[in-house]
C-alpha positions in Angstrom: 117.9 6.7 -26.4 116.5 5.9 -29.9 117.4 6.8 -33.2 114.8 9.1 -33.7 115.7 11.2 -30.4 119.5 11.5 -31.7 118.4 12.9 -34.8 116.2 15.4 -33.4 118.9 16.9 -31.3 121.6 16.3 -33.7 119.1 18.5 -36.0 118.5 21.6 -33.4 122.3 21.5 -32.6 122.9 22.8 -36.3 119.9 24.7 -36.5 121.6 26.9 -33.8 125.0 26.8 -34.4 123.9 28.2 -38.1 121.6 30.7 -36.3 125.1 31.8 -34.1 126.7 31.7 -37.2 124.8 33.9 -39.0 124.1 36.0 -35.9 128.5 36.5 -36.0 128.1 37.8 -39.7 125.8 39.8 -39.2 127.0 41.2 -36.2 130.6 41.9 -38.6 129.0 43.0 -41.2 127.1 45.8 -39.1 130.5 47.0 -37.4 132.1 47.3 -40.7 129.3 49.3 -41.8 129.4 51.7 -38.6 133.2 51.7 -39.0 133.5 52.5 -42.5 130.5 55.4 -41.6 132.7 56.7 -38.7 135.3 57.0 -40.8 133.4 58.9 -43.6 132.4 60.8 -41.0 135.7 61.4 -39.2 138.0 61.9 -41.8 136.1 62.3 -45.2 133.4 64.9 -44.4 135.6 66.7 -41.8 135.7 69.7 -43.4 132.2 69.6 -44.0 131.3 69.4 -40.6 133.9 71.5 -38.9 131.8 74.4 -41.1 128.9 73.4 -39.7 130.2 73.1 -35.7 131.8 76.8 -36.9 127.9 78.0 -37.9 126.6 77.0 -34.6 129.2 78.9 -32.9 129.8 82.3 -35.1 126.8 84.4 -35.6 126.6 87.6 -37.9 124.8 90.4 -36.1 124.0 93.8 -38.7 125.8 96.8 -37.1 122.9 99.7 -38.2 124.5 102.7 -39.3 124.2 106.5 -37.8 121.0 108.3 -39.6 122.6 111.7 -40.9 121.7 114.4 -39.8 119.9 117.6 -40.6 120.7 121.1 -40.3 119.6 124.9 -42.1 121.8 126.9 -44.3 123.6 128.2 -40.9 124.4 125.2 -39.3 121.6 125.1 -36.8 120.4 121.5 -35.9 117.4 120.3 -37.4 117.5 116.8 -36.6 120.0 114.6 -34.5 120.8 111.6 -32.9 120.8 110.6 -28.8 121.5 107.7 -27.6 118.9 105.7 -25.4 118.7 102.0 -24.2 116.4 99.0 -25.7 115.8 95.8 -24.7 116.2 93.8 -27.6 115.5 89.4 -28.0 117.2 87.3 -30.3 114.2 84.4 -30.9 116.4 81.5 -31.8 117.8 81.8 -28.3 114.7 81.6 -26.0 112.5 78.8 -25.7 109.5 79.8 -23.8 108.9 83.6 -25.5 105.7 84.4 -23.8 107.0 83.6 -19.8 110.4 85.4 -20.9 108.1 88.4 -21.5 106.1 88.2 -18.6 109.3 87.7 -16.6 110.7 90.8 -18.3 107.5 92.7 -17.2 108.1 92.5 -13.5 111.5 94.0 -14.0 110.5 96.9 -16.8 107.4 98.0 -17.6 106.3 96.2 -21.0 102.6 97.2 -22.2 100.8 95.3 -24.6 101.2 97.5 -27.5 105.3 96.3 -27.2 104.0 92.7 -26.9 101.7 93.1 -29.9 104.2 95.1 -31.9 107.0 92.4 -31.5 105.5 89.4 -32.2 104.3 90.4 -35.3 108.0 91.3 -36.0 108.9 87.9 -35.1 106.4 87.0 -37.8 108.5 88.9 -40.7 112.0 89.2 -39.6 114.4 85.9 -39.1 115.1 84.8 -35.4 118.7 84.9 -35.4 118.2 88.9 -35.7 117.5 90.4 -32.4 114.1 92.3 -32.5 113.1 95.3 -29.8 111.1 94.3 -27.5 110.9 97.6 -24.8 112.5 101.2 -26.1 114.1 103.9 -24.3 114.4 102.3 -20.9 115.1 104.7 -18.3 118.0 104.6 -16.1 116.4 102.5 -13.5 114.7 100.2 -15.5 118.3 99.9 -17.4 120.4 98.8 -14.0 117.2 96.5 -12.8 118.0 94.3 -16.1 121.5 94.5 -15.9 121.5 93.3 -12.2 119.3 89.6 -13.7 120.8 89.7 -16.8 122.0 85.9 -16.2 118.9 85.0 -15.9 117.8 86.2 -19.6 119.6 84.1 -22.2 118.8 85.4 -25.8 118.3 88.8 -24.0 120.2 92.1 -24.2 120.2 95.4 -23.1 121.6 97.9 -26.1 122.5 101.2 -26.7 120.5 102.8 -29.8 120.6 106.4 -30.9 117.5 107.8 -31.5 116.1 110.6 -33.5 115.6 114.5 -31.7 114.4 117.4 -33.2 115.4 120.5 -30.8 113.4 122.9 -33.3 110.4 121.2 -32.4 106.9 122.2 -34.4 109.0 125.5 -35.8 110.6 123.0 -38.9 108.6 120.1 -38.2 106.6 120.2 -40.9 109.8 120.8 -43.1 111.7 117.9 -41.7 109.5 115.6 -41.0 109.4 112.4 -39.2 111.2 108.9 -39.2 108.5 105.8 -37.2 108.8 102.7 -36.3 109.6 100.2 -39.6 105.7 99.4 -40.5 104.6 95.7 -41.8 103.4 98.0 -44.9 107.5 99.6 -44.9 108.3 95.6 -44.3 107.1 94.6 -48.0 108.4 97.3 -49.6 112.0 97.9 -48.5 115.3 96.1 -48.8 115.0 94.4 -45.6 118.7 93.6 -46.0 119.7 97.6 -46.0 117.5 97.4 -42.7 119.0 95.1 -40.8 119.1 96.3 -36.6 117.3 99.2 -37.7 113.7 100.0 -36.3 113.2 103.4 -37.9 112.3 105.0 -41.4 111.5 108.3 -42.4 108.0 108.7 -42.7 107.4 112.3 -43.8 109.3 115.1 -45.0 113.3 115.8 -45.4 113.2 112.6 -43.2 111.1 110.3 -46.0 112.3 112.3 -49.1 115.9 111.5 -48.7 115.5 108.1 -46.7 118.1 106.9 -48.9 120.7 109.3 -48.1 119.8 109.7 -44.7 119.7 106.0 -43.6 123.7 104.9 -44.7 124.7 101.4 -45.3 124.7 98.6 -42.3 127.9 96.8 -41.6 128.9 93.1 -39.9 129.9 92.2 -37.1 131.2 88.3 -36.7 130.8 87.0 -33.0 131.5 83.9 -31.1 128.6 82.9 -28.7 128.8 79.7 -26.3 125.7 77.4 -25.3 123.3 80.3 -24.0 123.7 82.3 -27.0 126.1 85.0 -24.8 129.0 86.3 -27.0 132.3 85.4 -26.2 134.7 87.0 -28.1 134.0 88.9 -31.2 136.3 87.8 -34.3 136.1 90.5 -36.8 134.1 94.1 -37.9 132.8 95.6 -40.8 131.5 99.1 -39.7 128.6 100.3 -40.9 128.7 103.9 -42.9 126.7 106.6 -41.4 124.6 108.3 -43.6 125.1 111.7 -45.0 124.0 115.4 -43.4 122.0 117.2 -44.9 122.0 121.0 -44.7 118.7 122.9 -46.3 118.5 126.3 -47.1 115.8 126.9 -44.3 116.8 130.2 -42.0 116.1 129.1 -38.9 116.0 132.6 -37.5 113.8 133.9 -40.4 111.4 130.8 -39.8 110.9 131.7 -36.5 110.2 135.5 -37.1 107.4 134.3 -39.9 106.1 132.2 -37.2 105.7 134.4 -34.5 104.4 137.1 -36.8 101.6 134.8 -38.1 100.7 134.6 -34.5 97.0 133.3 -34.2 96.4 133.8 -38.2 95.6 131.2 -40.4 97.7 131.8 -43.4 100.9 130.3 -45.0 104.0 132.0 -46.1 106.9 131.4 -48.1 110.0 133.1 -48.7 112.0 132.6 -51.4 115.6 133.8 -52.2 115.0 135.2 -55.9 118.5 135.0 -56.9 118.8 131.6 -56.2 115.6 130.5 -55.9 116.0 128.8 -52.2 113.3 129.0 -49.9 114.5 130.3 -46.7 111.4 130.3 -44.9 108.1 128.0 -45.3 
């Protein structure tokens, strides 16, 4: 073999025993860095991420509060509350919205004016709050869900009251009205004091004292596991219902001016003059 040749291989033998050795510190130097992370990880920043593995898991859902009611001078019921079952979606748990919806529909009947009226709720509201989807589901509709509920992460069946008015058109232009919360209502109110709550008065007694009527939500703080299905539920601030309202309407005096009016187009009034109440309108 000639010189030449020995040098040569003498000359790639270091070459790659530095290459291995630099290969070795580099290969240190990385698992010092990962080590040193992990244990920043692990043992620095453990309280910072244990609150963040505890956000995943707790969720805050509003409790809405029971709308007062409304009754005349006597006690007679105006306006009340009954309750009635809605299917309500919480966004941030369901992946594909649209076929959860048309999966829905072959179990309740969903028309397009509850499609169209929820998405543009998802639109303004965040999607860890749940958002109706379907109201007043009758009975059967109600135990159809409940029987495939496992199949509907992200979706539950809930118990709401809703508004009544036994008087019907006799005070109902007295009392008013209360609608669904409108995108107009949406820029307007304090969403916060809204929170699980669909409806706001829109008209009379019902929009003139909304803030009296409507109470103050509370909190409820849940546990949910992978599918977003609560668990346990870890602590409760009730909401406060708001207050009654009693009016000094006669019932039984309104409905004598009404059926005396009969077919005539008129209005009356009757007014207390001691006290100025109006006992009839």
């Amino acid at each position: 073999m000639s010189q030449l040749q020995i040098k040569d291989y003498l000359r790639e033998s270091n070459l790659i025993q530095t290459r291995l050795v630099v290969s070795c510190v580099l290969i240190i130097a990385l698992a010092v860095v990962l080590l040193l992370r992990l244990h920043y990880v692990q043992v620095v920043q453990t309280d910072h991420y244990v609150t963040l593995s505890q956000d995943n898991r707790i969720n805050l859902l509003p409790v809405p509060p029971v709308r007062g009611r409304v009754f005349d001078r006597n006690g007679v019921v105006l306006a009340e509350n009954f309750t009635v079952y809605n299917l309500e979606v919480t966004p941030d748990q369901v992946d594909e919205m649209d076929v959860v919806i048309d999966d829905l529909a072959r179990l309740v009947q969903i028309t397009d004016r509850d499609v169209t009226r929820f998405k543009k709720l998802l639109k303004k509201r965040p999607g860890f709050e749940r958002q109706t989807l379907r109201t007043n589901l009758t009975d059967a509709e109600a135990a159809r869900f409940a029987a495939n509920r496992q199949n509907f992460p992200g979706v539950e069946l809930q118990a709401r009251l809703q508004r009544h008015y036994p008087q019907g058109a006799l005070t109902g232009h007295i009392v008013g009205y209360v609608g669904r919360i409108s995108e107009k209502d949406l820029d307007t109110i304090d969403r916060a004091s809204y929170s699980g709550t669909e409806y706001i008065g829109k008209l009379g007694i019902e929009s003139q004292y909304e803030a009296d009527l409507l109470g103050t939500v509370g909190v409820e703080q849940v546990e949910t596991n992978a599918h977003g299905r609560i668990v346990r539920k870890l602590s409760r601030t009730p909401a406060k219902a708001g207050q009654d309202l009693f009016l000094s309407i006669d019932t039984k005096l309104q409905k004598a001016v009404f059926d005396a009016m009969g077919d005539w187009r008129g209005a009356v009034v009757a007014i207390e003059p001691s006290s100025g109440d109006v006992l009839a309108m």
